[in-house]
N, C-alpha and C positions, 0 to 999 in steps of 0.2 A: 742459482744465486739469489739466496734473500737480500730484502730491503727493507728498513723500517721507518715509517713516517709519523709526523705529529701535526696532526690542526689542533694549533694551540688559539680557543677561542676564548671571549670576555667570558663566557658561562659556564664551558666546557673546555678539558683538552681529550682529544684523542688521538689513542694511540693505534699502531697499526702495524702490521707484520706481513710479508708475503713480495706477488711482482705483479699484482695489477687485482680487477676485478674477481677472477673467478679463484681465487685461494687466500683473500684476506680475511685475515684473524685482527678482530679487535678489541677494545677497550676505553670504556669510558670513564673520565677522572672529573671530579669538580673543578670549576677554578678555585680557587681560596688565594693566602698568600703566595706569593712567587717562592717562597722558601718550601712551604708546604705542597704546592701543586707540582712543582719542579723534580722534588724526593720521591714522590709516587711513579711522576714519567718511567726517569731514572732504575726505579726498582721492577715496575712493569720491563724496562729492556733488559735490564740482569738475567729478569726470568729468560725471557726469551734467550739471551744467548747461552744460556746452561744446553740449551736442546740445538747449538748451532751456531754457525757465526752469522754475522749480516755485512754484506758490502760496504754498505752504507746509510746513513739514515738522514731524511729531508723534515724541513721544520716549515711548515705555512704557520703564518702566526698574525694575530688581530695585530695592530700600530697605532701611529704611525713605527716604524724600525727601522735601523740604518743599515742599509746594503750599500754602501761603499767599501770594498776589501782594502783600503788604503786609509780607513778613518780608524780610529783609537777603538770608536764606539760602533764598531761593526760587530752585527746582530745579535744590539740590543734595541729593545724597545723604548723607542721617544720619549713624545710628547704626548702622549695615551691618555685619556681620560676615565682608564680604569684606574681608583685608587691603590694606591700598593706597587703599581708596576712601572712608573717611570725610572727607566735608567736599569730597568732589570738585563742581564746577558742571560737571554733564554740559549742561542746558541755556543756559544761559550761552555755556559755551566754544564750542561747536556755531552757536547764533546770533550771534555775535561773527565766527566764524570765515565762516560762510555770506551775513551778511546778508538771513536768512530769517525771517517770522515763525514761530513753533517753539511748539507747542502739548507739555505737558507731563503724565504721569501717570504712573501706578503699570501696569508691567506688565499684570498681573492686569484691571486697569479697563479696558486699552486692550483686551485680549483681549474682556472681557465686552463690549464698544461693538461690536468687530466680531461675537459671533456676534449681536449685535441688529440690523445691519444688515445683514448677507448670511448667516446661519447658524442656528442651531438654536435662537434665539429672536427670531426674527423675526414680529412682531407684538406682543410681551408687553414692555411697560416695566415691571415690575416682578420683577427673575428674579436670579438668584446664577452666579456663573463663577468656579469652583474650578479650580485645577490642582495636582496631585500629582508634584512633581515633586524634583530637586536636595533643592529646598523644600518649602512647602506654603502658598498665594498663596490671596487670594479678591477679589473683585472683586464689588459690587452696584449695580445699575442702579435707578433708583427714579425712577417717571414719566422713564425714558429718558434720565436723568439720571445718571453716575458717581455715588457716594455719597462724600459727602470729610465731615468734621467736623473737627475742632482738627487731625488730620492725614486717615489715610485708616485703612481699613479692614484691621488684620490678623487675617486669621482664621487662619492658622496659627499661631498665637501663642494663642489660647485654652488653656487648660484640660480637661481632661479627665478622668474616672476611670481609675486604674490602678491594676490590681490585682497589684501585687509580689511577690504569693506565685504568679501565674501568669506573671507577666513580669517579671524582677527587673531585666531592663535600666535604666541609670538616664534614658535620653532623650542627645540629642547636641543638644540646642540649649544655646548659650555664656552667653546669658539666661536661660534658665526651665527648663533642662532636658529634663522629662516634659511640655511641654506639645504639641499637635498633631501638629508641625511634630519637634519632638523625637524624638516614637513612631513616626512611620507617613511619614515621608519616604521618598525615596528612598535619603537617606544614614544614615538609620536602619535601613531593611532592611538594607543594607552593610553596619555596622557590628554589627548581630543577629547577623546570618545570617553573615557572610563571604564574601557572595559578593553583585554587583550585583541589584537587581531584575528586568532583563531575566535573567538566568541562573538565579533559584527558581526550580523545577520545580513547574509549574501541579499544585495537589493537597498540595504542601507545606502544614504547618501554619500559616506566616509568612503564608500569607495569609488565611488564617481570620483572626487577630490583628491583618492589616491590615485587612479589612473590618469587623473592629467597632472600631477607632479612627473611622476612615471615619464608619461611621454615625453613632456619639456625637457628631463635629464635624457631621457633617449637621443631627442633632438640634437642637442649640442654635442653629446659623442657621435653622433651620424655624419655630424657637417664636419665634425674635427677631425675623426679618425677615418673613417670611411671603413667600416666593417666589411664584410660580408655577413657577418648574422650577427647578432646578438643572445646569446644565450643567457636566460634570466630567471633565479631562481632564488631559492631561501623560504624560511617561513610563511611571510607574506601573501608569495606568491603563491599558495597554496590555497589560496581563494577561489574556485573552479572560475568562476565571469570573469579577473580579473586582466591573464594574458589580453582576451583578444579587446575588452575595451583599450588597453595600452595599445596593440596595434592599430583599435580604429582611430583613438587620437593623432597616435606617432603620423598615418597617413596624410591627415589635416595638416598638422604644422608644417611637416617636409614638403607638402604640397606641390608635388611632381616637380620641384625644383631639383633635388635631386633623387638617385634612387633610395627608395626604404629598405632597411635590410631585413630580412628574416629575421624576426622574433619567435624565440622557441625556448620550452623548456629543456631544463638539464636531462640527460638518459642517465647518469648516476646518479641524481638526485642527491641524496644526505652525505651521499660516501663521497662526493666529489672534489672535495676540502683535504681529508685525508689519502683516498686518491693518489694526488696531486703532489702531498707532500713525498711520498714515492716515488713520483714521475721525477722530481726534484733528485731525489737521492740514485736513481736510474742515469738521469743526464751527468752527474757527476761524474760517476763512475764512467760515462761512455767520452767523457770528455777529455779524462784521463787515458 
């Protein structure tokens, strides 16, 4: 039984075919407009189902989006700060166009579902999936379960202290500013620094200042959710120093008041979004 999945992100969507790590086929789409990016998806699944049918197909998708199955505007994309895409039915349009059952969530969630079934938290339902990326995403699994409430989970969007006499930057997020997501992005170092993340020179200041943003957000999901690890990955993180300075901060702050969870990177790494979006369309079908 195949499955088809989409991480649909702010730069990229992809697409994806297969039931897990070791036989996925994929495909990578720009974003552009929602009309435009959408008709690509859609034609990339046509192909695919000329050579077969699929169960069903899961959509991880950048937000905010509304996952209430009881609202009007169930999964579509919000209040998004990508222009072009407030108010788009990425799901919707895709199941209309497909005639697929089409399982739905937040990027971030689909990511966290796969490293729980083939990755780096496999065995623990109750653990956090962070990504540092564009953005700043988080994702929590609880008894194995996505975590969803009135919406879903932005942990980049938290709060944090900033200290402006050490970093007067004002933050780059369009809502809140200094908060996470604002500070320790990737398009916050960009816009610090002048120059991308992958291009600081490892030993730079900019990432001392990114690992204690880092740990502070760690902090406050440690004390609130109680993980057992945290799994943490994206662009960013692809800084080799960077994991364990986060762990030595996280240390400090939590400060044997409570325990610290494992910090570790993802075992799927890039595929882990797409992945996900599988695991998504995998639990549908088992749900039914």
């Amino acid at each position: 039984m195949r499955y088809g999945g989409v991480e649909a992100g702010g730069a990229k969507f992809v697409c994806a075919v297969g039931t897990g790590p070791q036989d996925l086929i994929r495909a990578s789409i720009a974003t552009t407009s929602p009309s435009e990016t959408l008709e690509q998806v859609i034609e990339f699944f046509r192909g695919v189902l000329k050579n077969g049918p699929l169960a069903a197909l899961g959509v991880g998708s950048f937000g905010p989006i509304d996952l209430d199955p009881d609202s009007p505007t169930f999964g579509h994309i919000t209040s998004t700060p990508k222009p072009g895409w407030v108010g788009v039915d990425v799901c919707g349009e895709i199941r209309r166009a497909l005639e697929l059952p089409v399982a739905f969530d937040t990027d971030v969630n689909a990511a966290a579902l796969a490293e729980y079934r083939w990755g780096a938290a496999q065995g623990l339902e109750n653990f956090l999936y962070v990504t540092v990326g564009t953005g700043i995403g988080g994702g929590a699994l609880v008894r194995g379960t996505p975590l969803h409430g009135r919406s879903h989970p932005e942990m980049g969007h938290m709060r944090i202290p900033h200290d402006r006499a050490e970093d007067p930057f004002p933050g780059t997020c369009p809502f809140h500013g200094d908060c996470l997501e604002g500070l320790a992005s990737g398009f916050a170092i960009e816009r610090r620094w002048g120059v991308q993340a992958e291009s600081l020179p490892v030993g730079h200041p900019g990432w001392r200042l990114e690992a204690e943003y880092l740990a502070l957000g760690l902090a406050n999901l440690a004390a609130v959710l109680s993980p057992r690890r945290i799994v943490i990955g994206g662009g960013v993180m692809h800084n080799s120093e960077l994991l364990a300075q986060i762990r030595e901060r996280l240390n400090q702050y939590l400060n044997g008041y409570i325990h610290t969870p494992g910090i570790v990177a993802p075992l799927l790494g890039d595929d882990a979004g797409v992945l996900g979006a599988i695991a998504l369309a995998q639990r549908k079908i088992e749900a039914s």
